[in-house]
py3Dmol code that shows the C-alpha trace and the ligand (Angstrom):
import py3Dmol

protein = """\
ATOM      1  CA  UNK A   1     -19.965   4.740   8.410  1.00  0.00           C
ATOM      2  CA  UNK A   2     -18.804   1.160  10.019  1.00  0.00           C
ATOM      3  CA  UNK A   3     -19.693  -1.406   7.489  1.00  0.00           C
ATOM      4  CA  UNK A   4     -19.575  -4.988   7.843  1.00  0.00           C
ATOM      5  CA  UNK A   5     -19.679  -7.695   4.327  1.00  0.00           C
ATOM      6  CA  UNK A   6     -20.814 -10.886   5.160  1.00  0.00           C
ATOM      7  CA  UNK A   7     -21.103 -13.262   2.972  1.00  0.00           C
ATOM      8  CA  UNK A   8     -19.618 -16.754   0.829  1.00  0.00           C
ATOM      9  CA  UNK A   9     -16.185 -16.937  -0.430  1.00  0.00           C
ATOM     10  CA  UNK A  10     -17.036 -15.252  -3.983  1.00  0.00           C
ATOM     11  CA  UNK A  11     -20.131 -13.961  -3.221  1.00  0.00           C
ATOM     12  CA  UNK A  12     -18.931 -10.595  -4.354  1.00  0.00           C
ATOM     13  CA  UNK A  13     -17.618  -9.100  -0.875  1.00  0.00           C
ATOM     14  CA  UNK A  14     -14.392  -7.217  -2.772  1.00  0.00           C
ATOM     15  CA  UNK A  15     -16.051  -6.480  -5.285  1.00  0.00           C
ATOM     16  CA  UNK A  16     -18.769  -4.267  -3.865  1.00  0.00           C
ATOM     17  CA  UNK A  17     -16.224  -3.182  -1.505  1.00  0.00           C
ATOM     18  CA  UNK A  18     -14.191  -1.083  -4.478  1.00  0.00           C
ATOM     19  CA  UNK A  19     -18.113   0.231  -5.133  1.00  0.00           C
ATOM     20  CA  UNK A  20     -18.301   1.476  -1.474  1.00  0.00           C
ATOM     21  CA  UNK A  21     -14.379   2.733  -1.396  1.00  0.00           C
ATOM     22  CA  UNK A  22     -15.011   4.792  -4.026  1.00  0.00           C
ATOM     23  CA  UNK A  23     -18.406   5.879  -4.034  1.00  0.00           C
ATOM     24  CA  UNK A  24     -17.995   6.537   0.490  1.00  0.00           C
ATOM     25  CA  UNK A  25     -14.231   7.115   0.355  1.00  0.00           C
ATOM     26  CA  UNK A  26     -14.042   4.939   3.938  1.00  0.00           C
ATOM     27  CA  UNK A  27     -11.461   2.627   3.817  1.00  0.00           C
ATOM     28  CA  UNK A  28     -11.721  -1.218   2.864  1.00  0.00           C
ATOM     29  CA  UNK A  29     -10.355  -3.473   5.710  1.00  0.00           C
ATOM     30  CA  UNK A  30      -9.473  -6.981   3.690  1.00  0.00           C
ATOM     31  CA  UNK A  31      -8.473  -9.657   5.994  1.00  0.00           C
ATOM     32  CA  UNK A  32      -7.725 -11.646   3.289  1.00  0.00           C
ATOM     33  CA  UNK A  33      -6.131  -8.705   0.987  1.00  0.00           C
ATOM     34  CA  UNK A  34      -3.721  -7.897   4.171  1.00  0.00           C
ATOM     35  CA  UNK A  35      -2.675 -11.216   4.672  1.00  0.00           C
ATOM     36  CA  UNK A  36      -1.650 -11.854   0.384  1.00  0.00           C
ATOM     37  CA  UNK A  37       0.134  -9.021   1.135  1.00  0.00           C
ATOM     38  CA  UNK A  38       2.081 -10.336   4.282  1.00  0.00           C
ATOM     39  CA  UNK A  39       2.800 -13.192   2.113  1.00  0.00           C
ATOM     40  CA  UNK A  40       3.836 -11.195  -1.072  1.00  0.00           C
ATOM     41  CA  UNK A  41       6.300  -9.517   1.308  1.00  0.00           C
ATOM     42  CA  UNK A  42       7.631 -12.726   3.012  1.00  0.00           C
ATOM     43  CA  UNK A  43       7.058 -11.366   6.460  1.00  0.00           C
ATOM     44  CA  UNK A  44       6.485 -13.822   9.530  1.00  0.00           C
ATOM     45  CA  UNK A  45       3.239 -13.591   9.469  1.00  0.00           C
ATOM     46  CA  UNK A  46       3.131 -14.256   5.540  1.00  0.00           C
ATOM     47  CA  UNK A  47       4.741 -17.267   6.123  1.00  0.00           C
ATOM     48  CA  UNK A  48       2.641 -18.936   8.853  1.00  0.00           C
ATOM     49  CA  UNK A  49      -0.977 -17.991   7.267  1.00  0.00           C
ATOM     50  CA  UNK A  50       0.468 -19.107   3.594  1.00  0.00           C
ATOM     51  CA  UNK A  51       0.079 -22.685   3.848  1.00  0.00           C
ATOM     52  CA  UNK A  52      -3.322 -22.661   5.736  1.00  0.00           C
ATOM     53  CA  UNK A  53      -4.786 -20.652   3.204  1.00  0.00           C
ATOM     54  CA  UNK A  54      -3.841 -22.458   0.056  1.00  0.00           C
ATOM     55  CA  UNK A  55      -5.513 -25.002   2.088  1.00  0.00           C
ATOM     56  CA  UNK A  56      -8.675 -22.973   1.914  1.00  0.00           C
ATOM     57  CA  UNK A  57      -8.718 -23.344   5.900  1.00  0.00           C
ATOM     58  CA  UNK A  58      -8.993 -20.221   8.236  1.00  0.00           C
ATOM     59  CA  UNK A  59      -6.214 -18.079   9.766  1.00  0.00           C
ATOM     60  CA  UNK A  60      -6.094 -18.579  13.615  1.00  0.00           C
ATOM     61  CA  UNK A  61      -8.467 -15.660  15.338  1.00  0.00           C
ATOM     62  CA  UNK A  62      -5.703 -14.102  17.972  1.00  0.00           C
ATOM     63  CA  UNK A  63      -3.364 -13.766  14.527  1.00  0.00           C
ATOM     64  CA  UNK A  64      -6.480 -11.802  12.429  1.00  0.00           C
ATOM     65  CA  UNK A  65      -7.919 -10.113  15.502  1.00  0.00           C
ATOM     66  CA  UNK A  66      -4.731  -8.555  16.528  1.00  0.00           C
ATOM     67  CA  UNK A  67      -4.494  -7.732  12.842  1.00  0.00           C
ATOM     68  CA  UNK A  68      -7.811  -5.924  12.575  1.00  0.00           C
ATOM     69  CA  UNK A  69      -7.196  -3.798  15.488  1.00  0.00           C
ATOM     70  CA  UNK A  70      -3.869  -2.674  14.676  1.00  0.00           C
ATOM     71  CA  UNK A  71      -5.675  -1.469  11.490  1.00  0.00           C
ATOM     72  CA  UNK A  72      -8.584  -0.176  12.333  1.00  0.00           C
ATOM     73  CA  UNK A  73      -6.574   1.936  14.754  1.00  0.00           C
ATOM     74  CA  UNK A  74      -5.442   4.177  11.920  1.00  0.00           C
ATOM     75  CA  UNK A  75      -5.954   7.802  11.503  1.00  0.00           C
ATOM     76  CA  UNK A  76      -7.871   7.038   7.981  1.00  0.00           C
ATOM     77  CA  UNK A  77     -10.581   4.787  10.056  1.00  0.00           C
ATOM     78  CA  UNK A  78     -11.887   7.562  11.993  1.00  0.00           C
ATOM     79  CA  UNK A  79     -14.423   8.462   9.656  1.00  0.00           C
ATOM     80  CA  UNK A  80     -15.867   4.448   9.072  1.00  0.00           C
ATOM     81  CA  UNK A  81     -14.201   1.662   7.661  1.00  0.00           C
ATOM     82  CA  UNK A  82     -15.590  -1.297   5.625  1.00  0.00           C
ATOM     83  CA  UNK A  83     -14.897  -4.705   6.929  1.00  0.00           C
ATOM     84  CA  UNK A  84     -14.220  -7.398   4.102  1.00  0.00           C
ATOM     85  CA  UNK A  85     -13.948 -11.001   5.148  1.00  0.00           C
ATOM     86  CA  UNK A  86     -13.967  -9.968   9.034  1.00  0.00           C
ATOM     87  CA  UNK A  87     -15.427 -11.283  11.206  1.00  0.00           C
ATOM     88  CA  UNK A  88     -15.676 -14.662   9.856  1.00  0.00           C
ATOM     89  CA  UNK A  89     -15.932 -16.372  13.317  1.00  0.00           C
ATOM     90  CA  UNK A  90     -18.216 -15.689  16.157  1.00  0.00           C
ATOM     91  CA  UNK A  91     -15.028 -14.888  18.070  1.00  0.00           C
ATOM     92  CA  UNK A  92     -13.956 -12.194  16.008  1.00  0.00           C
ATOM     93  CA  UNK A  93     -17.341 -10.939  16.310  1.00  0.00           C
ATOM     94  CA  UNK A  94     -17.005 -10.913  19.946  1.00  0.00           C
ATOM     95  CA  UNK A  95     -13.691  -9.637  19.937  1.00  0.00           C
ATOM     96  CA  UNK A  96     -14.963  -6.531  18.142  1.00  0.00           C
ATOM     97  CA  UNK A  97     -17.555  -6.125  20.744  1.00  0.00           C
ATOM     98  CA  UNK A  98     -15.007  -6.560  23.524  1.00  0.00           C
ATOM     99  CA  UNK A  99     -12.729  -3.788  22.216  1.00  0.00           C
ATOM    100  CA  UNK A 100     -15.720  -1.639  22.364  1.00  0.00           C
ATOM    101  CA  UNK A 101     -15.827  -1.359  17.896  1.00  0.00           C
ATOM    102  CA  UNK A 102     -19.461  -0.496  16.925  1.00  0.00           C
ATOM    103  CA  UNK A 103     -21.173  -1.249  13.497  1.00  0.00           C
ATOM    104  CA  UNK A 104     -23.603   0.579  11.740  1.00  0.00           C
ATOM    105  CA  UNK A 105     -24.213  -1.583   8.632  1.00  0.00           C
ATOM    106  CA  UNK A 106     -24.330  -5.080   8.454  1.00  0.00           C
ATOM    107  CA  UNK A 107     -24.673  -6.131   4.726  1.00  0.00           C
ATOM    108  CA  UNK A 108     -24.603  -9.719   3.454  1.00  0.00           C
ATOM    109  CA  UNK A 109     -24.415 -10.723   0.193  1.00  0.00           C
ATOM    110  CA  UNK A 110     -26.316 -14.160  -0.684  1.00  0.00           C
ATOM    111  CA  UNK A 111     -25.155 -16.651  -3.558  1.00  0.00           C
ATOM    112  CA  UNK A 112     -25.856 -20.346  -3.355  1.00  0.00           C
ATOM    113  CA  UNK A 113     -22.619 -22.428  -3.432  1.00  0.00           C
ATOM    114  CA  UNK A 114     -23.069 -23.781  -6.872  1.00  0.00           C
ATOM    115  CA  UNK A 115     -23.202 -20.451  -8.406  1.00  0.00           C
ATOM    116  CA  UNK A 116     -20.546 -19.665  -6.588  1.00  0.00           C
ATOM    117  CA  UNK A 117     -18.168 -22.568  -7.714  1.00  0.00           C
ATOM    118  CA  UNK A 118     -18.714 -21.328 -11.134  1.00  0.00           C
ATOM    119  CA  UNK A 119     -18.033 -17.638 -10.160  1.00  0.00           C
ATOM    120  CA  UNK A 120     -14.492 -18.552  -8.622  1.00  0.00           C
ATOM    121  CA  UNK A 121     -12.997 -20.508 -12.245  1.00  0.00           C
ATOM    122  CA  UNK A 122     -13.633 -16.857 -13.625  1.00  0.00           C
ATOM    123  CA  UNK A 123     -12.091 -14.664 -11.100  1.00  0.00           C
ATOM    124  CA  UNK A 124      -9.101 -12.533 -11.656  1.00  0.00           C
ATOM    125  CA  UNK A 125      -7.236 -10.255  -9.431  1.00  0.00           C
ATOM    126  CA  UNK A 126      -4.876  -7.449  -9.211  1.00  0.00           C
ATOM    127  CA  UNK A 127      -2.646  -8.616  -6.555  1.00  0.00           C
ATOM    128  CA  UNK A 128      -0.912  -4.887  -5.500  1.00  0.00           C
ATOM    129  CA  UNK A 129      -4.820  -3.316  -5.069  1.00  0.00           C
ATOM    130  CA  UNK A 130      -7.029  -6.065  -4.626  1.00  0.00           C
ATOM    131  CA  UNK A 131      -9.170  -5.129  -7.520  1.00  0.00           C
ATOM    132  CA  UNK A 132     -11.435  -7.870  -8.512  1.00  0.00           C
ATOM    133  CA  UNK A 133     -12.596  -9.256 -11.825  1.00  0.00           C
ATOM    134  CA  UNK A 134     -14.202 -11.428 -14.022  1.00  0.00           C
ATOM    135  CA  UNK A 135     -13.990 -12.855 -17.505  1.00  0.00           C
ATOM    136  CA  UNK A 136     -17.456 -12.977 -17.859  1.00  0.00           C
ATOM    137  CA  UNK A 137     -19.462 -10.545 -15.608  1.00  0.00           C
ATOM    138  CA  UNK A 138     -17.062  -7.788 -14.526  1.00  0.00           C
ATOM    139  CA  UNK A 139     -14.194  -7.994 -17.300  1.00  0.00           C
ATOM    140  CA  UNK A 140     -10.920  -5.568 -16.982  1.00  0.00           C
ATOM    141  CA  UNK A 141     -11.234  -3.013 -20.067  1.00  0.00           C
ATOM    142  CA  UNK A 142      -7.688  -4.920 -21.592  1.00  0.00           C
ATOM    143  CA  UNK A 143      -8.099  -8.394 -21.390  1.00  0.00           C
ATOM    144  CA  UNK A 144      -6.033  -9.845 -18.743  1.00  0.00           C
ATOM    145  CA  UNK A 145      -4.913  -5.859 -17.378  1.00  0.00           C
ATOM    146  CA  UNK A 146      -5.837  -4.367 -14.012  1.00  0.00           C
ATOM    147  CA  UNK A 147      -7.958  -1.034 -15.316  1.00  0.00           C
ATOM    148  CA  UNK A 148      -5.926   1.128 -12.868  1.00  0.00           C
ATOM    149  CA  UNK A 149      -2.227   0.349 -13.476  1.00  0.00           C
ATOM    150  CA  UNK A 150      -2.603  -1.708 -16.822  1.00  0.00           C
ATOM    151  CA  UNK A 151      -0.774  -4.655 -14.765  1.00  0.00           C
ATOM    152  CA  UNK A 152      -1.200  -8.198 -15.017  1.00  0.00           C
ATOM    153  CA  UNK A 153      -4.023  -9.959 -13.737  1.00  0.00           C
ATOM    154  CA  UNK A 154      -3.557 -12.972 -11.934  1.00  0.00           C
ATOM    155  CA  UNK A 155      -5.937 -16.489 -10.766  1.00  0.00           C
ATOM    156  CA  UNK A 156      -5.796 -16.799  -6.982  1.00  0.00           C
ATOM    157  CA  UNK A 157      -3.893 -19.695  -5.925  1.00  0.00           C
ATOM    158  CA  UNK A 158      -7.223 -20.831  -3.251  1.00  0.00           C
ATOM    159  CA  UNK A 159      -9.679 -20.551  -6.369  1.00  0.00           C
ATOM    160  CA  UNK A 160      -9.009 -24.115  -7.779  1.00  0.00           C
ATOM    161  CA  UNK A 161     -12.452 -26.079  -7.089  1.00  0.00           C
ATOM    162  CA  UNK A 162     -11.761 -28.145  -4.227  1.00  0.00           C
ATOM    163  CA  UNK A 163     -10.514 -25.545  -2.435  1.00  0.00           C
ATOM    164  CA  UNK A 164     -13.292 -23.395  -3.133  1.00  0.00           C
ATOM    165  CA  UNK A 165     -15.295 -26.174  -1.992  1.00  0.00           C
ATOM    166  CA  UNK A 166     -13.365 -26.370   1.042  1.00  0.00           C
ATOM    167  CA  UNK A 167     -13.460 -22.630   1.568  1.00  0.00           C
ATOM    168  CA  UNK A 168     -17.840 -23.043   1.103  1.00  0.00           C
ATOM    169  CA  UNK A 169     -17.979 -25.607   3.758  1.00  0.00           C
ATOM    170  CA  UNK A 170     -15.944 -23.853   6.095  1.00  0.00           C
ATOM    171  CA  UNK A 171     -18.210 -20.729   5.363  1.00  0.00           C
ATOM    172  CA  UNK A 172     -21.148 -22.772   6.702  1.00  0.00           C
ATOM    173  CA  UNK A 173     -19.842 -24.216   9.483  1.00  0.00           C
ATOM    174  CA  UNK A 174     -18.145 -21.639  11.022  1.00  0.00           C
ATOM    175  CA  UNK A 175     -18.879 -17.941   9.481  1.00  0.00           C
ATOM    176  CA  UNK A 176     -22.567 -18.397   8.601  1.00  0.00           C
ATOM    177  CA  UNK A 177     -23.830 -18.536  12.487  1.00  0.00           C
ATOM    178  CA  UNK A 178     -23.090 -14.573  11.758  1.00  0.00           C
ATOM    179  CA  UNK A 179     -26.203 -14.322  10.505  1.00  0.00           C
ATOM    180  CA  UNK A 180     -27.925 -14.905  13.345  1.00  0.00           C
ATOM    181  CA  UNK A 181     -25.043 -13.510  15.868  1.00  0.00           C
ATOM    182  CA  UNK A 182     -26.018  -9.866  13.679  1.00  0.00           C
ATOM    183  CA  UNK A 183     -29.722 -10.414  13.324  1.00  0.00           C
ATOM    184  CA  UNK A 184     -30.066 -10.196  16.807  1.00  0.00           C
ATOM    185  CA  UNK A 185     -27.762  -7.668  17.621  1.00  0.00           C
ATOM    186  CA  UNK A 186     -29.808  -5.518  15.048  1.00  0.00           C
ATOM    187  CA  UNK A 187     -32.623  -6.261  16.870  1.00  0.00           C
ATOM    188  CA  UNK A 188     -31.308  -5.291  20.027  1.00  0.00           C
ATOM    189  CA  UNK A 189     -29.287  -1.681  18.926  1.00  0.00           C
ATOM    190  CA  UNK A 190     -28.327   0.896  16.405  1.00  0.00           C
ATOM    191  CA  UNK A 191     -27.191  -2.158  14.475  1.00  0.00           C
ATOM    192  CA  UNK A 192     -28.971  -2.125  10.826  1.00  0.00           C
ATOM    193  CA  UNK A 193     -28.995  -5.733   8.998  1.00  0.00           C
ATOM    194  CA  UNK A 194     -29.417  -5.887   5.228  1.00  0.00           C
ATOM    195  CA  UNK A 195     -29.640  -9.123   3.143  1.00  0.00           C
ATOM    196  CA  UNK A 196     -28.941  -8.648  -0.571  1.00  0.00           C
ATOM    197  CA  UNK A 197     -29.239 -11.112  -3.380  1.00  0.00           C
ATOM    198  CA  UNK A 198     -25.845 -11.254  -4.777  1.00  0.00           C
ATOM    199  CA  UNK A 199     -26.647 -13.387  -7.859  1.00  0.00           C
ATOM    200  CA  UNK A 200     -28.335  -9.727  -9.575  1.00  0.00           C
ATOM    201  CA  UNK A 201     -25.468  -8.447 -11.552  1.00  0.00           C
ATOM    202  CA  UNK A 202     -22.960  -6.576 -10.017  1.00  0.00           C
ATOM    203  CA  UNK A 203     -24.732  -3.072 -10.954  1.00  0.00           C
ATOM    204  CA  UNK A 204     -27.962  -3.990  -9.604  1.00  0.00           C
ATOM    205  CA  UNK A 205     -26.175  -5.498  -6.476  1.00  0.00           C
ATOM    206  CA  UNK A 206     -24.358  -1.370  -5.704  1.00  0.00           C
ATOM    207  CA  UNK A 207     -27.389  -0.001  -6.653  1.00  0.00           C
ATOM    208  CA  UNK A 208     -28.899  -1.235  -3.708  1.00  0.00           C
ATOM    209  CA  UNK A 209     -25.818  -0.692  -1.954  1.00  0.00           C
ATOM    210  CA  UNK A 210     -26.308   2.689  -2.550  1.00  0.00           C
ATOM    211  CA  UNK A 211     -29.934   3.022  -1.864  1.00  0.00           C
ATOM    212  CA  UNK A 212     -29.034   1.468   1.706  1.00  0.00           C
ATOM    213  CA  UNK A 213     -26.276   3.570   2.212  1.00  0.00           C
ATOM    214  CA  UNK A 214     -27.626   6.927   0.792  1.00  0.00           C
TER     215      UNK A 214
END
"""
ligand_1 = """\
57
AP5
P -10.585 -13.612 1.427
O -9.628 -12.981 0.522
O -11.361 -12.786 2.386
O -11.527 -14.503 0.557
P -13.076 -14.852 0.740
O -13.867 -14.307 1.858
O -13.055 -16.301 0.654
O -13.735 -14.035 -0.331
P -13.255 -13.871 -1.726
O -12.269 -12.762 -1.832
O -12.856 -15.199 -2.287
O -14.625 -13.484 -2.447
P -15.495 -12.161 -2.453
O -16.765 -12.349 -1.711
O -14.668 -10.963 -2.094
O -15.888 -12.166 -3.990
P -15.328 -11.293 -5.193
O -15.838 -9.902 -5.085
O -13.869 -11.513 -5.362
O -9.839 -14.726 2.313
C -8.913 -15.629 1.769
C -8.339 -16.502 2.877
O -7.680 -15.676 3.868
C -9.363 -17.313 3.685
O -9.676 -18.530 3.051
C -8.592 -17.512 5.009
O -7.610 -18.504 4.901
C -7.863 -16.182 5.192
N -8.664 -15.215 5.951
C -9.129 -14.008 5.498
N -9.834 -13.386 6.441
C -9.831 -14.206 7.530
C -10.420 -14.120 8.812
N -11.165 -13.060 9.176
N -10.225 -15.144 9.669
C -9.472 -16.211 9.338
N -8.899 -16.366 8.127
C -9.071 -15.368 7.229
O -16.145 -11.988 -6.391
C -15.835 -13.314 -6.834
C -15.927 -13.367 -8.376
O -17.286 -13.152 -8.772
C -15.126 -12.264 -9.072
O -14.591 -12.779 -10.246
C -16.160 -11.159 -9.368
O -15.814 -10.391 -10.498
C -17.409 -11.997 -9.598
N -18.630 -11.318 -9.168
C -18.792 -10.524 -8.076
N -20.072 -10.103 -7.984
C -20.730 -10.663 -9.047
C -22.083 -10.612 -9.510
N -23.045 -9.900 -8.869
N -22.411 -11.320 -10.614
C -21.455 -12.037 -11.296
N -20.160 -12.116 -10.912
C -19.805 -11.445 -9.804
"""
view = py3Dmol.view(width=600, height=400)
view.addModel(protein, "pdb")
view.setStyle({"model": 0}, {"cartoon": {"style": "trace"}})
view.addModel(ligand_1, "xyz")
view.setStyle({"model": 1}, {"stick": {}})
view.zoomTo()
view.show()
């Protein structure tokens, strides 16, 4: 099972991914989770991909492909993997296609960018998992605790509104064009393309997930 979530910043990409993890037991494969983590450690490549996204702009591609292959090279990918905020370019895409990496699901999750803007001033996060949360729609079971390790929760430091702004227009400019780069490889190959409407709740949302997925 290779997955693929497309979709917004906030349009619920993590968060179905823990659904998926758990429910599959593939591996996620967070671009974004991987780099917070370079940066938690203070490693080189922590310190060059900090600044750039605080600024809600996009990592260079050689710096995130390299990254993705390294990973996906691992003994626990054999089985599938589930891609979470890669690829966000069309030459990521390509660069998958290049190393000979084939897909089976392409999901995206839809939310228009107002809804998501809203979304983002709830989020909170576990920074050692990833684990994703809300104070409204997906609250932790102790307010302002990760469910798993009773740790605090924090606010992402991209999440303030202009940078989520930043983050949306980015998304349309240069991650969106995805769309169409996967609806025609699904028409062309063993490629299968599934739109979702993320703005359901996040039950109905994996219930579809798993519907799709079996
Ligand atoms: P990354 O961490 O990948 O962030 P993102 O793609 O912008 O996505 P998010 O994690 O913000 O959102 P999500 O879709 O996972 O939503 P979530 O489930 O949290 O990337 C961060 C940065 O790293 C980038 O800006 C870039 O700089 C860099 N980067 C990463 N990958 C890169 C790449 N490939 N190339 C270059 N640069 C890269 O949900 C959001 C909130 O909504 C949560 O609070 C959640 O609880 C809530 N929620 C979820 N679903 C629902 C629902 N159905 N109803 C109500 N609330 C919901």
């Amino acid at each position: 099972m290779r997955i693929i979530l497309l979709g917004a910043p906030g349009a619920g990409k993590g968060t179905q991914a823990q659904f998926i993890m758990e429910q599959y037991g593939i591996p996620q494969i967070s671009t974004g989770d991987m780099l917070r983590a370079a940066i938690k450690a203070g490693t080189a490549l922590g310190l060059e991909a900090k600044s750039v996204m605080d600024a809600g702009q996009l990592v260079s591609d050689d710096l995130i492909i390299g990254l993705v292959k390294e990973r996906i090279a691992q003994d626990d990918c054999v089985k599938g993997f589930l891609l979470d905020g890669f690829p966000r370019t069309i030459p990521q895409a390509d660069a998958m296609v290049a190393n000979g990496i084939e897909i089976d699901h392409v999901v995206e999750i839809d939310v228009p960018d107002e809804e998501i803007v809203k979304r983002m001033s709830g989020r909170r996060v576990h920074s050692g998992s990833g684990r994703v949360y809300h104070i409204v729609y997906n609250p932790p079971k102790v307010e302002g605790k990760d469910d798993v390790t009773g740790e605090e929760l924090s606010i992402r430091p991209d999440d303030e509104e202009t940078t989520v702004r930043k983050r949306l227009g980015i998304y349309h400019e240069q991650t969106k064009p995805l769309v169409e780069y996967y609806g025609k490889v699904a028409a062309e190959g063993n490629t299968q393309y599934t739109k979702f409407d993320g703005t359901q709740t996040v039950a109905a949302v994996s219930e579809q997930v798993k519907q799709l997925l079996g």
